[in-house]
N, C-alpha and C positions, 0 to 999 in steps of 0.2 A: 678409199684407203690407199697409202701411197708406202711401200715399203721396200728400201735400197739395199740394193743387194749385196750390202758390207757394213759393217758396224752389227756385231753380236754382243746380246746383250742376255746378263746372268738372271738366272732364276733357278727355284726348286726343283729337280727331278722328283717326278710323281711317278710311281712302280702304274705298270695301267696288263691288261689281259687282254689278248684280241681273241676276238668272237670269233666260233663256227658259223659259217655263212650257209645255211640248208637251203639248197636249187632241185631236189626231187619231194619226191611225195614226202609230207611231214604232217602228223595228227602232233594237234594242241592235247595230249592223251592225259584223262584221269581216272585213278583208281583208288576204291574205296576199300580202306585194309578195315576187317571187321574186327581184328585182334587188340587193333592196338586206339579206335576208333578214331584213327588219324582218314588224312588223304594225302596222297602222292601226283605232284602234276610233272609234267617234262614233257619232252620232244620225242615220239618213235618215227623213226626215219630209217630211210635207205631200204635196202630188200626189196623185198613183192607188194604187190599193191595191198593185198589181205594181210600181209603178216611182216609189216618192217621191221627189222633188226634189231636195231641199233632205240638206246635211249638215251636223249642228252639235258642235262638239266635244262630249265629255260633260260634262265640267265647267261648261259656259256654259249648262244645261239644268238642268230638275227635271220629271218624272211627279208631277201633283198624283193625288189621287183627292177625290171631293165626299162630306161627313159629312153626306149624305143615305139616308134609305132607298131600294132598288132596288126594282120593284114590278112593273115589266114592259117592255117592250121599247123604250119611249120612254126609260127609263134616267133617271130624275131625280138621282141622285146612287149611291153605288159603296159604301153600308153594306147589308151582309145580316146576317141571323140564322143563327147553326151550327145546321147541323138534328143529329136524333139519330142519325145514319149513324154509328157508329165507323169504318166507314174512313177518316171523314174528321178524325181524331183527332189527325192531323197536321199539323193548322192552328194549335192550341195554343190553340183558343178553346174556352171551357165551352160546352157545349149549351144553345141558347136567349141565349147573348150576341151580341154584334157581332163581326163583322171587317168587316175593307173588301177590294175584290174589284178587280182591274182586270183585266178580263173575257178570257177565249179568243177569243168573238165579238165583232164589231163593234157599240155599243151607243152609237154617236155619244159618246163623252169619248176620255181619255186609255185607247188600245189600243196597249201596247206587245207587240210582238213580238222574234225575234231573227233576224239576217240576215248570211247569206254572201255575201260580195260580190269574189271571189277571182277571180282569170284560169282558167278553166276547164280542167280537167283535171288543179288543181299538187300537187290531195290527192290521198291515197292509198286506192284501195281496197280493205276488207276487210271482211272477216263479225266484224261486233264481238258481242263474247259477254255484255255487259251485256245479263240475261234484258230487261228491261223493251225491246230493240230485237227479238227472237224472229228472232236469229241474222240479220238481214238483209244485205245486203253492199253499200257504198256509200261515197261518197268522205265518211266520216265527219267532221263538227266536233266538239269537244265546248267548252260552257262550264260551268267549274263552278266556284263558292261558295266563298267562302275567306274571307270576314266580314261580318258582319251590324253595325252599327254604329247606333244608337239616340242621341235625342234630342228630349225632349219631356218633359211630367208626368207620365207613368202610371205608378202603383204595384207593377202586374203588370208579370210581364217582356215584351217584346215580341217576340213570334216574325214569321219572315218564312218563306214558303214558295211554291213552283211548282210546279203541276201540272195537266196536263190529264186530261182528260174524254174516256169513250166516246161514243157514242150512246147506254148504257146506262146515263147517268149515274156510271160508274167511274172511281173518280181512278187513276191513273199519277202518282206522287209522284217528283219532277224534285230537287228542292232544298226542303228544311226543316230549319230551326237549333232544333226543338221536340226534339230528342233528340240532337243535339252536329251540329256539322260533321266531318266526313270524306269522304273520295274518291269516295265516291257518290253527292254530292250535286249533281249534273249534268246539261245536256242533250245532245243528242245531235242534230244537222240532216246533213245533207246538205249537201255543199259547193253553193253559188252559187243557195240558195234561202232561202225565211224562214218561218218558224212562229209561229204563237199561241199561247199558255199562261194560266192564270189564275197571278196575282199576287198572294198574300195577308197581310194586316198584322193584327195582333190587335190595334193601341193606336194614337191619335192620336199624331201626332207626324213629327218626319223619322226617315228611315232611308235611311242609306249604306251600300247594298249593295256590296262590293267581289266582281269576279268575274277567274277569267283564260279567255282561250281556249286550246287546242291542239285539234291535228290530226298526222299524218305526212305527210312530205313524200314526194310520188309516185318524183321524180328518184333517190332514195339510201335510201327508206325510212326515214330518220331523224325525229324527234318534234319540232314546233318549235313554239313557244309563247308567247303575249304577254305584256308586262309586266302588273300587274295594273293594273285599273283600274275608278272606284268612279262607280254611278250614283244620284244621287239622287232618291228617292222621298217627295212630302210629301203626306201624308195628315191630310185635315181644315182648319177654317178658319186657324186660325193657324198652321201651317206652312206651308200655301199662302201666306198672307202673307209668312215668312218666306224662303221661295223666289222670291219676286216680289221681294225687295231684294238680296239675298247668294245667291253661286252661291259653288259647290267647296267646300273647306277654310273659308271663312267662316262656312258657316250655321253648324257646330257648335262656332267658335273662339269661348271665355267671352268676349271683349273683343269682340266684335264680332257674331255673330248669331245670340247665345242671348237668351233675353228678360228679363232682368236688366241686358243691357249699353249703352250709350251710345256707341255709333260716332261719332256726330255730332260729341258734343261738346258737346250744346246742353241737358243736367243730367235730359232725361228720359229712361227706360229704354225700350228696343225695347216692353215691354210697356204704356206709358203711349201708347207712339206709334202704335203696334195699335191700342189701344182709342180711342183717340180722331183719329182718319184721319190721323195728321201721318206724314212722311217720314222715316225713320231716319236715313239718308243724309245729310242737310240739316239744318242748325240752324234750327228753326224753331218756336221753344217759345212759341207767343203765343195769347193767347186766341181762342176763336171771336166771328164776328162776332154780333152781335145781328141773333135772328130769320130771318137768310138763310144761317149758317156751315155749310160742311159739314166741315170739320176747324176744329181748335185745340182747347185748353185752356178748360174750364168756364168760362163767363163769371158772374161772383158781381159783383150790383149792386143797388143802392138803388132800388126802382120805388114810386111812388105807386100802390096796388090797391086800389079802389072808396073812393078818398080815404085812404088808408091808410099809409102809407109800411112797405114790408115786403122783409126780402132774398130776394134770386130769384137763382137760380143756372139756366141756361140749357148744353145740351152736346149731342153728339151721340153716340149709343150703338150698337155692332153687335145686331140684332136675336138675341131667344132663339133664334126659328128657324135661325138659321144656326150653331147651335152652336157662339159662340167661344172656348169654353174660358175665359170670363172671367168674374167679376161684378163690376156696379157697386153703389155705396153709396154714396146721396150721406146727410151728414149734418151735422150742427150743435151748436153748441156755443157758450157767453158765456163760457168761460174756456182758452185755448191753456195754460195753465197746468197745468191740473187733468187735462189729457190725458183731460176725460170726454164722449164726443161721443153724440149721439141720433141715430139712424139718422132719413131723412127723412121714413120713411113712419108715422110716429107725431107730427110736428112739422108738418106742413105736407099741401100739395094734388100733383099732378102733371099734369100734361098732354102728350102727343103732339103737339107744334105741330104736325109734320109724316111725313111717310114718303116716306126719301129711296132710292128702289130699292128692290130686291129685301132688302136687307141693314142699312141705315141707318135710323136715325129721329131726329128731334130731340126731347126733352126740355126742359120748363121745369118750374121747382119753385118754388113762392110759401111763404113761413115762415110757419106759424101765429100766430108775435107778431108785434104791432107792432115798428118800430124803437123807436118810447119806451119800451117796456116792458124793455130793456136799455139796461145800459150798453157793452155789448159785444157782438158777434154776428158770428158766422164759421161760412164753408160750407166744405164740401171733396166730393170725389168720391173716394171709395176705389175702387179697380180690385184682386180677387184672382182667382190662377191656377183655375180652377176641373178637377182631372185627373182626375174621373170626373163625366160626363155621365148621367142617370137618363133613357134613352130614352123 
């Protein structure tokens, strides 16, 4: 994909809502109102580990995870390597690849759990006979998988799965779409408590897991059960972006927060506006400033260099280390005609003016000719999807 960094082009502004991004403890929390014999699902996050605070509906939220490697208990980002366990073969990563993890334990980021949060006593108790609970008898919940729903570049299919861990290191397999969905693909809590699980993604990208809950009700013994309802999960640096602007139904709607589309209105794609810090949301298609920008579009200009008159094209760029699924290309060319362009780094210098955070950096590029030596001379920044990362 080859896009110049001039000529804007019109389109619909589409209204769009950026998500709550939750990075502490957060229970997938359901509650069973007896009055009204509905159910209630959302987010309780923030606070104490027993008793979060805060509740956010789930559409108005996304579980990022960081396209870092995990290394030890300080937890720098949520990418591991599939070790050679076959048990663990229902993760749907090859051995010696990546998945991404969001952890059973506590590892300071995004530790989603799942939580009952019911009037006490309104489920029923029984000895459930799913081997994986060893017949125990209690006021059972269950949540269980009903789609797995993907968005992103990866070529491989994308599997999702839950499961905890002994002290022995042994998975208990909860939910995995690595060998189809069906009725077994479920957890199982206790009414008016919460549990942790590990979370697993084999591919960068979003994924809208849809779940529903049931239980039996104590009063009549009857089964009742939620409407379903989808949480989403963005893994890696550009879907965490795309989570930080577009919540629910949006991230994955083509007109609005896939990275091909133009929400704004203002002729650049969600992927031009990633890569270069500008706001989806906001029409805002205008160069960066000289020397100090930390968002806009390339700035391509006429500079006098060691008496010289030469083109310099100036930008800001997401660092390799943050793996953003992009590359840039800046390159050159003396005829828009001939559609034959020279990449930059055969044509000219580079330099890092600056390093802007953990993540950013600025870029300027000086032309190996003069301006007299044409009659003509044009930059551009190419930006492509990059869907498999060589760790």
């Amino acid at each position: 994909m080859k896009i110049p960094i001039c000529g804007l082009f019109l389109s619909l502004a589409i209204s769009s809502q950026a998500a709550l991004l939750i990075t502490d403890h957060v229970d997938l929390t359901y509650r069973y109102v007896p009055a009204t014999n509905t159910w209630q699902t959302f987010f309780r996050h923030g606070g104490g580990f027993d008793n979060p605070n805060l509740e956010t509906p789930l559409e108005d939220a996304a579980l990022p995870a960081r396209d870092s490697l995990t290394t030890d208990g300080i937890r720098p980002g949520d990418r591991v390597v599939r070790n050679n366990n076959t048990a663990f073969n229902f993760i749907g990563a090859e051995i010696g690849t990546p998945y991404w993890n969001l952890p059973q334990s506590n590892r300071a980021y995004t530790w989603p759990g799942i939580r009952g949060s019911h009037p006490s006593g309104i489920l029923l108790s029984y000895s459930n006979p799913d081997p994986r609970l060893n017949g125990l008898t209690l006021r059972w919940q269950a949540v269980q998988l009903l789609q797995v729903e993907y968005s992103g570049a990866a070529i491989d299919p994308p599997y999702f799965s839950v499961h905890t861990t002994s002290g022995f290191g042994v998975p208990t397999i909860w939910m995995a779409n690595f060998d189809g969905i069906n009725a077994t693909d479920r957890y199982y809590l206790s009414d008016v408590s919460h549990n942790h699980m590990n979370w697993n993604f084999t591919e960068l990208g979003i994924y809208r897991i849809t779940f529903r809950g049931s239980a039996f009700r104590a009063s009549d013994s009857l089964p009742i059960s939620s409407d379903p309802h989808t949480v989403t999960f963005a893994i890696g640096t550009l879907a965490t972006w795309r989570a930080t602007h577009f919540s629910g139904p949006q991230i994955v709607d083509p007109a609005i927060g896939l990275p091909l589309a133009d929400p704004d209105g203002d002729g650049l794609l969600n992927l031009i506006e990633y890569a270069f810090n500008l706001d989806p949301t906001k029409p805002d298609a205008a160069p960066m400033a000289a020397d100090t920008g930390l968002s806009g579009l390339p700035l391509v200009k006429i500079e006098e260099i060691n008496q010289t008159q030469r083109l310099t094209i100036e930008f800001i760029r997401r660092k390799a280390a943050s793996n953003p699924q992009i590359i840039y290309t800046a390159q050159v060319t003396n005829d828009l005609t001939a559609a034959t362009w020279t990449d930059w780094n055969t044509s000219g210098t580079s330099t890092i003016t600056e390093v802007i955070g953990t993540d950013w950096e600025r870029v300027k590029l000086i032309d190996d000719q003069p301006v007299s030596n044409n009659a003509a001379r044009f930059a551009r920044v190419k930006i492509a999807l990059q869907p498999t990362i060589n760790y």
